[in-house]
C-alpha positions as CSV (number, residue, x, y, z in Angstrom):
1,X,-41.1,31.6,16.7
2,X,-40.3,32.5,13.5
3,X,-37.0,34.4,14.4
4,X,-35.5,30.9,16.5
5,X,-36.4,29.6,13.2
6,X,-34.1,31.7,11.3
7,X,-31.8,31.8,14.1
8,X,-28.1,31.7,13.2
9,X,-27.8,28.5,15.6
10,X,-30.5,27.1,13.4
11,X,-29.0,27.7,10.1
12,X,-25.9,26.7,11.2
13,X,-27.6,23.0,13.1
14,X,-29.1,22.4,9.3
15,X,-26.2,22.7,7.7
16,X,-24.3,20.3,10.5
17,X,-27.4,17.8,9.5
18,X,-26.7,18.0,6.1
19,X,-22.8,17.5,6.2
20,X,-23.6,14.3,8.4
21,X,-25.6,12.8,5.6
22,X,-22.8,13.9,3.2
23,X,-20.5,12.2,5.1
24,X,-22.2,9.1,6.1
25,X,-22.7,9.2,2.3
26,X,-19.0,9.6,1.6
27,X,-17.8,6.6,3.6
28,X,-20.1,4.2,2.3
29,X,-19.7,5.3,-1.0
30,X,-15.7,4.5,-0.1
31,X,-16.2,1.6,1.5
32,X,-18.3,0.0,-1.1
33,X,-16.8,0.9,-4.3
34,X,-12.9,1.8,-3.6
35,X,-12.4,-0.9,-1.1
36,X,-11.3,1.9,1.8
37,X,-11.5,0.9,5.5
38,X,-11.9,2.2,8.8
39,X,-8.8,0.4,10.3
40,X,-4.8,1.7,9.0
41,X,-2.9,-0.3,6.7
42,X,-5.5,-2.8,5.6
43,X,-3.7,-5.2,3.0
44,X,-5.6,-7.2,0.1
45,X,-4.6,-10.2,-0.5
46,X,-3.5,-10.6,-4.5
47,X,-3.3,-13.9,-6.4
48,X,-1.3,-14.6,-9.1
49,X,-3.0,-18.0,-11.1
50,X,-0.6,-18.9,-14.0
51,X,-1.6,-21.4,-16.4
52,X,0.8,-23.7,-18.5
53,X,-0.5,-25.0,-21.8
54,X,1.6,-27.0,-23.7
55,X,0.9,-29.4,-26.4
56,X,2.3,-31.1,-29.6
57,X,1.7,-30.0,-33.0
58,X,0.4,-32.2,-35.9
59,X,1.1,-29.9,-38.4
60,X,-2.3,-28.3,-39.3
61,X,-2.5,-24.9,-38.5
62,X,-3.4,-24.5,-34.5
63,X,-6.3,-22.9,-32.2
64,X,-6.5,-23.1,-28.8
65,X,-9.6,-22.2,-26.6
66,X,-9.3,-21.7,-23.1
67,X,-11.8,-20.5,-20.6
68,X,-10.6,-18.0,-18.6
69,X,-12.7,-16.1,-15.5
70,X,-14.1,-12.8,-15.8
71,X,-14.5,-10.3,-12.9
72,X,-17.5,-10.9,-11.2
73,X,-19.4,-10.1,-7.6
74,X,-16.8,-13.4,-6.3
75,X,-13.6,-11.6,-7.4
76,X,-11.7,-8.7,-9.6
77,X,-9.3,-8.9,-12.0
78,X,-6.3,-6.1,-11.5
79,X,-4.3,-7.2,-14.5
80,X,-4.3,-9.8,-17.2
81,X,-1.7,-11.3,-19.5
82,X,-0.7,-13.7,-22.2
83,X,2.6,-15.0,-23.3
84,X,1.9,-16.5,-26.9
85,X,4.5,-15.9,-29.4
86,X,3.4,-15.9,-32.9
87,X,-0.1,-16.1,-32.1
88,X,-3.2,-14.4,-32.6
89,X,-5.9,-13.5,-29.9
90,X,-9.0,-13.3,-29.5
91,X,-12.2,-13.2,-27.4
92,X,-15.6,-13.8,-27.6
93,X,-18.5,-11.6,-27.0
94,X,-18.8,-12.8,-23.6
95,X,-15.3,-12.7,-22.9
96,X,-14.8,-15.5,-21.2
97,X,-12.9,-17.9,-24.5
98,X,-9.8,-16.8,-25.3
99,X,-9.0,-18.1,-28.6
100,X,-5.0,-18.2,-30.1
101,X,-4.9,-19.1,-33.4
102,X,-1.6,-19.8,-35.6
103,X,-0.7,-21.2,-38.7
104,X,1.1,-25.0,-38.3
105,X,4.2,-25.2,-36.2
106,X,6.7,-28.0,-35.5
107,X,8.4,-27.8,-31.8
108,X,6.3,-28.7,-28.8
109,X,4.3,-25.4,-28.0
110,X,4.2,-23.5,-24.5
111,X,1.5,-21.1,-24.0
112,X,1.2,-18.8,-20.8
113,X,-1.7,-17.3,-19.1
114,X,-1.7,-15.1,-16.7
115,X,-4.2,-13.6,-14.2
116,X,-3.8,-11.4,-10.8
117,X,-7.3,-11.5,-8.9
118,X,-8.4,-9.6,-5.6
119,X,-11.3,-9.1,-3.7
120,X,-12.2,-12.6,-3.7
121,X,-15.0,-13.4,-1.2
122,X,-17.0,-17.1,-0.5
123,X,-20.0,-16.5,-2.4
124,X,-21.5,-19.9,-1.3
125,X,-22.0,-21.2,-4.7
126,X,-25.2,-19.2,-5.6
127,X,-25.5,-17.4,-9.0
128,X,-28.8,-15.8,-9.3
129,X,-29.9,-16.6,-13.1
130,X,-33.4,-17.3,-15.1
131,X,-34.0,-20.8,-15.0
132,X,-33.1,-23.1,-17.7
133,X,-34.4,-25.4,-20.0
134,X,-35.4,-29.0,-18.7
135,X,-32.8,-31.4,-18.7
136,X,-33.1,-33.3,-21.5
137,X,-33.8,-37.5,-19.9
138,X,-31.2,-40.0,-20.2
139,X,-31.6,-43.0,-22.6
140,X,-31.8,-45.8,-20.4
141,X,-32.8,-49.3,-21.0
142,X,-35.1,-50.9,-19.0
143,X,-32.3,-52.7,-16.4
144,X,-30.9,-49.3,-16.2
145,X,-33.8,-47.1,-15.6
146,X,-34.5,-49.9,-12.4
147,X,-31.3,-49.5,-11.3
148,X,-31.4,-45.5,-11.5
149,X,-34.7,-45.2,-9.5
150,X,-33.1,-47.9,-6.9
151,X,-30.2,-45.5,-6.5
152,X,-32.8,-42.5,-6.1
153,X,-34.6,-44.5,-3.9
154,X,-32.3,-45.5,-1.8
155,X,-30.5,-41.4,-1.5
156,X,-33.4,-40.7,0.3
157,X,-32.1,-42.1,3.0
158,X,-28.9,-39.4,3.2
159,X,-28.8,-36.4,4.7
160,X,-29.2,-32.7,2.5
161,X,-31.0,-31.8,-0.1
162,X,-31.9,-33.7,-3.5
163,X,-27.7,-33.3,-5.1
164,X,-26.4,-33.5,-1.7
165,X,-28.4,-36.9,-1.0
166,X,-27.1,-38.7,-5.0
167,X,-23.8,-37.8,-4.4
168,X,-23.0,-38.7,-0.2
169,X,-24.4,-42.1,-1.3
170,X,-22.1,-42.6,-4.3
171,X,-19.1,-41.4,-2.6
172,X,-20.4,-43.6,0.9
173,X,-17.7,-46.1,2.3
174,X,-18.6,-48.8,1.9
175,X,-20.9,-48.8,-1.3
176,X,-24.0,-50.3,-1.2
177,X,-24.6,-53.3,-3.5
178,X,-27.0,-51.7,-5.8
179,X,-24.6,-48.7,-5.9
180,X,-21.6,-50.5,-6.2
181,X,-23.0,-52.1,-9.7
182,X,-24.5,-48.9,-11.0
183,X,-20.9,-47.2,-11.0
184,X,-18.4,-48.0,-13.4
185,X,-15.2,-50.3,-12.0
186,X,-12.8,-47.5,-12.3
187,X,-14.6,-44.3,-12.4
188,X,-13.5,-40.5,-13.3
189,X,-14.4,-37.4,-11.8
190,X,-16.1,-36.3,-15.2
191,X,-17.4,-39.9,-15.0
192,X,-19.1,-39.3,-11.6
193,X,-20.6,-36.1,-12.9
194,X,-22.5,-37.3,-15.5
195,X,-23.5,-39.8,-13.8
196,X,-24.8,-37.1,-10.7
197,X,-26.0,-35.2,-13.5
198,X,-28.0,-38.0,-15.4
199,X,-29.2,-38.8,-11.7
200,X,-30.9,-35.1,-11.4
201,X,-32.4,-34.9,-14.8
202,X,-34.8,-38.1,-13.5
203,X,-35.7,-35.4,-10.9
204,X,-36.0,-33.2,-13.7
205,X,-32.9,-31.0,-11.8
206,X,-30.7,-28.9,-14.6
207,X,-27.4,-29.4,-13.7
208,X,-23.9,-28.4,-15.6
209,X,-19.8,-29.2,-14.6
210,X,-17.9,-26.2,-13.0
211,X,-14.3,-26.3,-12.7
212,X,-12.0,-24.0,-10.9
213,X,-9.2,-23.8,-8.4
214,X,-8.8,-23.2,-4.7
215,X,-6.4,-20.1,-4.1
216,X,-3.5,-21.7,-1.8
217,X,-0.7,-20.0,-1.6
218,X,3.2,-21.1,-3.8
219,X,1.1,-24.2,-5.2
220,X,2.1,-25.0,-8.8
221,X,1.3,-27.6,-11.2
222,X,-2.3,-27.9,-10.0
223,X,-5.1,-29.7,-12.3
224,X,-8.7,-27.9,-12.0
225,X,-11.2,-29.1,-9.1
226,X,-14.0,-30.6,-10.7
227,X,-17.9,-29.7,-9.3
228,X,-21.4,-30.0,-10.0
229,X,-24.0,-27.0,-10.0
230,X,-27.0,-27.1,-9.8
231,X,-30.1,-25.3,-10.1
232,X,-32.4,-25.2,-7.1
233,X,-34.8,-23.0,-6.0
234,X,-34.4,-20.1,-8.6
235,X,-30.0,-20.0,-8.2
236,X,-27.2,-22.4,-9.8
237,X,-26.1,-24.1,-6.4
238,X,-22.3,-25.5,-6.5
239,X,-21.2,-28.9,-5.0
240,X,-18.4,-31.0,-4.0
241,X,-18.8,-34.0,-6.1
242,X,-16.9,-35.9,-3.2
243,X,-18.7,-34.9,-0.1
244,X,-21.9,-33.6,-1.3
245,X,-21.2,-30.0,0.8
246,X,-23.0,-27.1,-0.6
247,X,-20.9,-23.7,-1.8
248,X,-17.7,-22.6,-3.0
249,X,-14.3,-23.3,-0.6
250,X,-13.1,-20.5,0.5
251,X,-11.1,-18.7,-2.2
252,X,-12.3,-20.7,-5.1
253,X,-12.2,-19.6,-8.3
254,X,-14.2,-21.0,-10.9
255,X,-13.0,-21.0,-14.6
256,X,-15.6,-22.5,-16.4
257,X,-19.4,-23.4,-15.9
258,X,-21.2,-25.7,-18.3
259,X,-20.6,-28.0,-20.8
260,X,-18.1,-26.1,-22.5
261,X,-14.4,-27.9,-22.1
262,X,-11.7,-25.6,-20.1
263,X,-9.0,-26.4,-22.8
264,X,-9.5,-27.0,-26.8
265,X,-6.6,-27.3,-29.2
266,X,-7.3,-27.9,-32.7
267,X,-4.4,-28.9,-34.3
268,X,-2.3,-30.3,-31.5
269,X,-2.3,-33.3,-29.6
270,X,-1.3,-34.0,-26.0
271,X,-2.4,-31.0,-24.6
272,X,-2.3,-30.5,-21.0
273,X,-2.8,-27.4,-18.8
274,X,-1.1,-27.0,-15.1
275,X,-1.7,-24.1,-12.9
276,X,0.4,-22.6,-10.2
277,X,-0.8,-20.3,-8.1
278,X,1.3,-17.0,-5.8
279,X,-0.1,-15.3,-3.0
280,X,0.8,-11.6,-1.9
281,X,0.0,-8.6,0.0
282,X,-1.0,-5.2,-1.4
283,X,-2.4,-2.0,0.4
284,X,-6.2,-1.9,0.1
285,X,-5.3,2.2,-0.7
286,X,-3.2,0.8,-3.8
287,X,-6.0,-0.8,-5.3
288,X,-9.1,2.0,-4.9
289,X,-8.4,3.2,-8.4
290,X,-8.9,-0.2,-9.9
291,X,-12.2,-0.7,-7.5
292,X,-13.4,2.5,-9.0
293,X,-13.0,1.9,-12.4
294,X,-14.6,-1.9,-12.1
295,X,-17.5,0.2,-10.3
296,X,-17.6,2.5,-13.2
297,X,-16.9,5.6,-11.0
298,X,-13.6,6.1,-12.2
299,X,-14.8,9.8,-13.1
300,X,-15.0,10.9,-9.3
301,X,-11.8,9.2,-8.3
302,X,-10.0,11.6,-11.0
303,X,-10.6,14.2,-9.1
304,X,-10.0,12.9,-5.2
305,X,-7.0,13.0,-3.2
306,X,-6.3,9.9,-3.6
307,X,-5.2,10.5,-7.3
308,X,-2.5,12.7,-6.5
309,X,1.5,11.6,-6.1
310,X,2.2,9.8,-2.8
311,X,4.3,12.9,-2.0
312,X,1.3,15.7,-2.4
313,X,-0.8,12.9,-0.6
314,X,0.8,12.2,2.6
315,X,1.1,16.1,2.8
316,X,-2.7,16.2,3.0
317,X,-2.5,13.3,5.0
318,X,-1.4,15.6,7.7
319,X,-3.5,18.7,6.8
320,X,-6.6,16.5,6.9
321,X,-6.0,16.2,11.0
322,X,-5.6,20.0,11.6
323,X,-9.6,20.1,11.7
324,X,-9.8,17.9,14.3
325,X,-7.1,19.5,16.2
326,X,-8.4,22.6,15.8
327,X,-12.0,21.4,17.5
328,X,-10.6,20.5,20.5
329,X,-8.8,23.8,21.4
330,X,-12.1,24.9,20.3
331,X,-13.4,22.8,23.1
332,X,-11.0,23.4,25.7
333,X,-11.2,27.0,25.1
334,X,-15.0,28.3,24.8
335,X,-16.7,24.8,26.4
336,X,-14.0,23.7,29.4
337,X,-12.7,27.3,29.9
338,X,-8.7,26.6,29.5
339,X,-6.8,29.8,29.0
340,X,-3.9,29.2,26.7
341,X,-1.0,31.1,25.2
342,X,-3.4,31.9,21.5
343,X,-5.5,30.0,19.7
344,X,-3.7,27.2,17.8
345,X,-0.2,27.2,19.5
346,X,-1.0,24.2,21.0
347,X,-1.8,22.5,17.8
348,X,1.5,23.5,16.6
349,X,3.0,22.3,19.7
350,X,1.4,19.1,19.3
351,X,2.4,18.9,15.7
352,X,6.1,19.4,16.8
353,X,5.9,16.8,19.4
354,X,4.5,14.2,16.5
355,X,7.7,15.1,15.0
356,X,10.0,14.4,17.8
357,X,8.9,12.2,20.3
358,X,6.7,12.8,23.1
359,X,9.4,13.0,25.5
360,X,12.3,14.1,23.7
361,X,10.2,16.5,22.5
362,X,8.9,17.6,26.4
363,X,12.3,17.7,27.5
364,X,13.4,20.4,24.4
365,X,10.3,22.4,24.5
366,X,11.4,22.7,28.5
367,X,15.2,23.9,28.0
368,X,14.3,26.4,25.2
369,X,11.5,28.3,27.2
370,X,13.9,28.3,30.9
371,X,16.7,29.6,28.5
372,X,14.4,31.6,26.5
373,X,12.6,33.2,29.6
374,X,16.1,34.2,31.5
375,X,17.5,35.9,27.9
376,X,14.3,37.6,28.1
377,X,14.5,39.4,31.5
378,X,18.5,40.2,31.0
379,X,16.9,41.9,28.2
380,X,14.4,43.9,30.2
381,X,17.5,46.0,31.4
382,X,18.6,47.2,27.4
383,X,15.1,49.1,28.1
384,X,14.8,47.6,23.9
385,X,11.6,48.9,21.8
386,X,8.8,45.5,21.2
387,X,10.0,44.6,17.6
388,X,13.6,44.7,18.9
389,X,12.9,43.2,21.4
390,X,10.9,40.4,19.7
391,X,13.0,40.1,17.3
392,X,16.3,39.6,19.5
393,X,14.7,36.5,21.5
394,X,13.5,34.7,18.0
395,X,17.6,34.9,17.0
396,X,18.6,33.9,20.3
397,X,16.0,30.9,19.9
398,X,17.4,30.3,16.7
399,X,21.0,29.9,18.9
400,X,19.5,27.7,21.0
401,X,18.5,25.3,18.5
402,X,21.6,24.9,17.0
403,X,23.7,24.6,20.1
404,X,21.5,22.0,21.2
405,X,21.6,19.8,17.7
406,X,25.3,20.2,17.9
407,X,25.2,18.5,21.2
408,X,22.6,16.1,20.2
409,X,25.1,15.0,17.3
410,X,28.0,14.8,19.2
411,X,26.9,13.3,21.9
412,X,24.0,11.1,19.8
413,X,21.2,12.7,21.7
414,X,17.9,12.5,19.7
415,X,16.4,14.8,22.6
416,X,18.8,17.6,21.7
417,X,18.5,16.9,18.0
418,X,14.4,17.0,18.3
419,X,14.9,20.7,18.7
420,X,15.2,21.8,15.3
421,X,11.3,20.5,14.8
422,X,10.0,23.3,17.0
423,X,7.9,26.4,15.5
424,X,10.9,29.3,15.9
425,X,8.1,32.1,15.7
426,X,5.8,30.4,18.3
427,X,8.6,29.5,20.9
428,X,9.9,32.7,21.0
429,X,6.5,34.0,20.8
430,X,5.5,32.1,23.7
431,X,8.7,33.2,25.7
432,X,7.7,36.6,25.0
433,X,4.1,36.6,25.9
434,X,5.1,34.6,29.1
435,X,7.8,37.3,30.5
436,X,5.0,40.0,29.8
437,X,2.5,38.1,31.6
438,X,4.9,37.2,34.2
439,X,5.7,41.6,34.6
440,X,1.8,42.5,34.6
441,X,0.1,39.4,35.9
442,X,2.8,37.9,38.1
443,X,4.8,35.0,37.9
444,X,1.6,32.4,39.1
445,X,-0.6,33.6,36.0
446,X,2.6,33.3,33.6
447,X,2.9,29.2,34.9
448,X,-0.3,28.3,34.4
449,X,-0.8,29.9,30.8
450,X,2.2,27.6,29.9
451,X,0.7,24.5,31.8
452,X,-2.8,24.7,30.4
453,X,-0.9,25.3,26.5
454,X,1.4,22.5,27.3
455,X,-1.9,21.0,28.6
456,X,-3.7,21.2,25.9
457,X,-0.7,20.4,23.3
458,X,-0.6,17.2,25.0
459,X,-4.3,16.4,24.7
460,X,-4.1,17.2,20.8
461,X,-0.5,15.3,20.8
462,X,-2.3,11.9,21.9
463,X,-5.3,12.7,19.5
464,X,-3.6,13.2,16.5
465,X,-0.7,10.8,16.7
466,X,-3.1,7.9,16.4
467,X,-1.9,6.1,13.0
468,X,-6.0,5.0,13.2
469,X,-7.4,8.8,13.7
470,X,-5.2,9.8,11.1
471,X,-6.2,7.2,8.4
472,X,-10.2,8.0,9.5
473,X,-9.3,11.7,8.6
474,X,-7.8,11.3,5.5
475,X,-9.7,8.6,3.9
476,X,-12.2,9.8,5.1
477,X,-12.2,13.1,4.5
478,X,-16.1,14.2,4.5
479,X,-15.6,14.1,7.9
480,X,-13.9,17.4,7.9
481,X,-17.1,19.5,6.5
482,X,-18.8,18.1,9.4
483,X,-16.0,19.4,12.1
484,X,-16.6,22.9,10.4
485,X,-20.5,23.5,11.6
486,X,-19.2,21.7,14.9
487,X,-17.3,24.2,15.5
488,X,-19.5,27.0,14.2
489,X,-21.8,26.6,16.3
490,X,-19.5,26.3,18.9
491,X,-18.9,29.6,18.5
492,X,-22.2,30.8,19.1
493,X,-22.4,29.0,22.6
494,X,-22.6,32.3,25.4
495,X,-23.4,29.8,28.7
496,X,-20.6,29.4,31.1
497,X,-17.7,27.7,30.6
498,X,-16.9,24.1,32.5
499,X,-14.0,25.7,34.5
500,X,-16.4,29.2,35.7
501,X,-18.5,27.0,37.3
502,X,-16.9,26.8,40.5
503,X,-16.2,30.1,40.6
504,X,-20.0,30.9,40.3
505,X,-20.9,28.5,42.8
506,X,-21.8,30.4,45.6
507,X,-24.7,32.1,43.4
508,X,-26.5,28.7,42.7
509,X,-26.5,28.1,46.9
510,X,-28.3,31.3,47.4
């Protein structure tokens, strides 16, 4: 008991248990805090928001306040800037006012803002925060307090919850009488919210303004959506002040929350702010070192892969797939019983055909081994010593190679041209092993250790010319410590191999 304990297959299925947990670690770790995914070529989706301030001066010196968003669970900021000549800036402690502040100026003044967000996701309006202070209750007079609890009254009636009810039955068509005298003749949106909001605190409902824009792609000179949150059940709810629906639009950003105004200029006069707004596409990969850093893990993407140039990178893009192309010979060899010309020529096989073309490659890997093969047994009548020998057919592979690129140049063949992406060692290698196979064995055994290599090759071909497997391996490359103990204890399997079994048949009828 104690010895299948300590068994070397027992060791070695630990260790495989382990590396799965490290792995399944590893991915989620990516996943959630780089931004990495399982399918190739994922894009992000990056928004420029640029916001115009202008104003005119009245000759005191100037400050402008704007509120500007910070990165949050809803969205990240990738890079940040400000185009204010002559001015000073600064932030509060919460970072979310930018103040510029310059002494008095003349000419009409143009101030810039500039944001680039990502990673903005619907969070449905709920912000999780300790609940406030009681709403302080409006002074009405008598006539107006009626009027309010008529208009409460009559809410009841809508559908939703307490906001959603106040504000479908100001915004109804038509208006109701009594609500049609409570409203002002011509009413604002910030008009309509403190009304909403002067509504709630009767309820004895905090509320607060939020404004913020909806991400649409090559708008410009927008003017901030005005809505109302509120706070329900433990979280600050957001709402459309027009149709009463609950939670953010889909890729909203909100600049400000509360009371506090988006734009203050002290010394100016005029003001306004515009935004326009630029949509485009990034590589999720691009952005993993900014997720990291936001997820204050910067430390471990230093030293990944994924830190490296592009060139060193898509190097080990392509060593990151040997493992797996190694466990399938593995596989074929000591599980299915597949007899091959070595170990790993038909990974490098595959490899080659990656490079040129399944079949361009087929159809050069062919002509080099027929013309390789009949150099070989003209050979076999110099009576030539092995390295001679050996050496002799890798020149005269080296010939064939360049003839047939010549001819693929001239003639604009890419199937003759594919032939300088074959392994010179291993072709003439294999022609050599083949023609002493063919002398010993016979000219049957020689064929089918080139079939079941070309076999094989082809099975690791389809495998690792997958643009998806390949972006599994690499960005996920945990995965790799886990093919190791695969195939360790692969090589402690001693049971008959897939192909044996028919030839042991007639043992398991007795």
């Amino acid at each position: 008991m104690i010895k299948k304990l300590v068994s070397i297959r027992g060791i070695l299925g630990f260790f495989l248990f382990l590396s799965v947990l490290y792995a399944s670690y590893g991915i989620y770790y990516k996943i959630r805090y780089w931004g990495f995914s399982i399918a190739p070529k994922q894009n992000t989706n990056l928004w420029s928001v640029e916001a115009h301030i202008s104003f005119d001066p009245t000759g005191d010196p100037i400050k402008v306040n704007l509120t500007t968003p910070r990165s949050n669970d809803a969205f990240k900021i990738l890079e940040e800037n400000i185009i204010a000549p002559e001015y000073k800036i600064n932030r509060n402690k919460s970072g979310s006012i930018l103040s510029l502040t310059s002494p008095a100026k003349e000419e009409t003044q143009n101030l810039y803002y500039k944001i680039m967000l990502f990673d903005n996701i619907d969070t449905r309006g709920k912000t999780k925060a300790a609940k406030p202070q009681n709403p302080n209750m409006p002074l009405f007079d008598e006539q107006k307090m009626a009027a309010s609890k008529q208009i409460l009254n009559l809410a009841k009636k809508q559908n939703g919850d307490d906001v959603s009810k106040i504000i479908r039955l100001l915004n109804q068509e038509p208006l109701q009488p009594a609500v049609q005298a409570y409203l002002p003749i011509k009413n604002s949106q910030q008009q309509m919210v403190e009304i909403i909001s002067e509504l709630l605190a009767l309820k004895n409902i905090p509320s607060r303004p939020a404004r913020g824009l909806k991400l649409e792609e090559s708008k410009k000179s927008l003017t901030p959506d005005l809505m109302l949150e509120a706070y329900i059940d433990g979280v600050w709810k957001i709402y459309n002040i027009k149709t009463g629906k609950k939670g953010l639009p889909d890729n909203f950003v909100l600049f400000q929350r509360g009371g506090k105004s988006l734009l203050d200029v002290i010394g100016g006069e005029n003001s306004v702010i515009k935004f326009s707004i630029l949509k485009s596409v990034v590589s999720s990969m691009s952005l993993a070192e900014k997720r990291a850093k936001l997820a204050d893990t910067e430390n471990w993407f230093d030293y990944s892969i994924y830190n490296l140039p592009l060139s060193q990178q898509n190097t080990l893009k392509w060593l990151s797939i040997f493992p797996l192309a190694i466990l399938l010979i593995v596989l074929m060899r000591n599980v299915v019983g597949v007899q091959t010309m070595g170990t790993f020529t038909p990974m490098l096989l595959s490899m080659a055909l990656v490079k040129t073309g399944f079949v361009a490659g087929m159809t050069c890997f062919g002509l080099m081994i027929a013309l390789g093969l009949a150099t070989r047994f003209l050979m076999n009548r110099f009576n030539l010593l092995l390295v001679p020998r050996i050496s002799a057919v890798v020149i005269f592979v080296i010939l064939i190679m360049q003839a047939l690129t010549i001819i693929g140049f001239r003639m604009d063949l890419r199937i003759a041209q594919s032939a300088v992406f074959f392994p010179i060692i291993i072709t003439a290698w294999i022609i050599e092993r083949a023609s002493i196979t063919w002398e010993e064995d016979g000219a049957l055994n020689a064929g089918k250790e080139i079939f079941f290599s070309l076999m094989v090759a082809i099975i690791v071909y389809f495998v690792v010319s997958s643009e998806y497997i390949r972006h599994i391996m690499f960005a996920f490359n945990e995965l790799n410590i886990v093919i190791l103990f695969i195939v360790m204890l692969l090589g402690t399997y001693t049971g008959y191999r897939l192909l044996e079994l028919k030839r042991f048949k007639p043992l398991v009828l007795r």
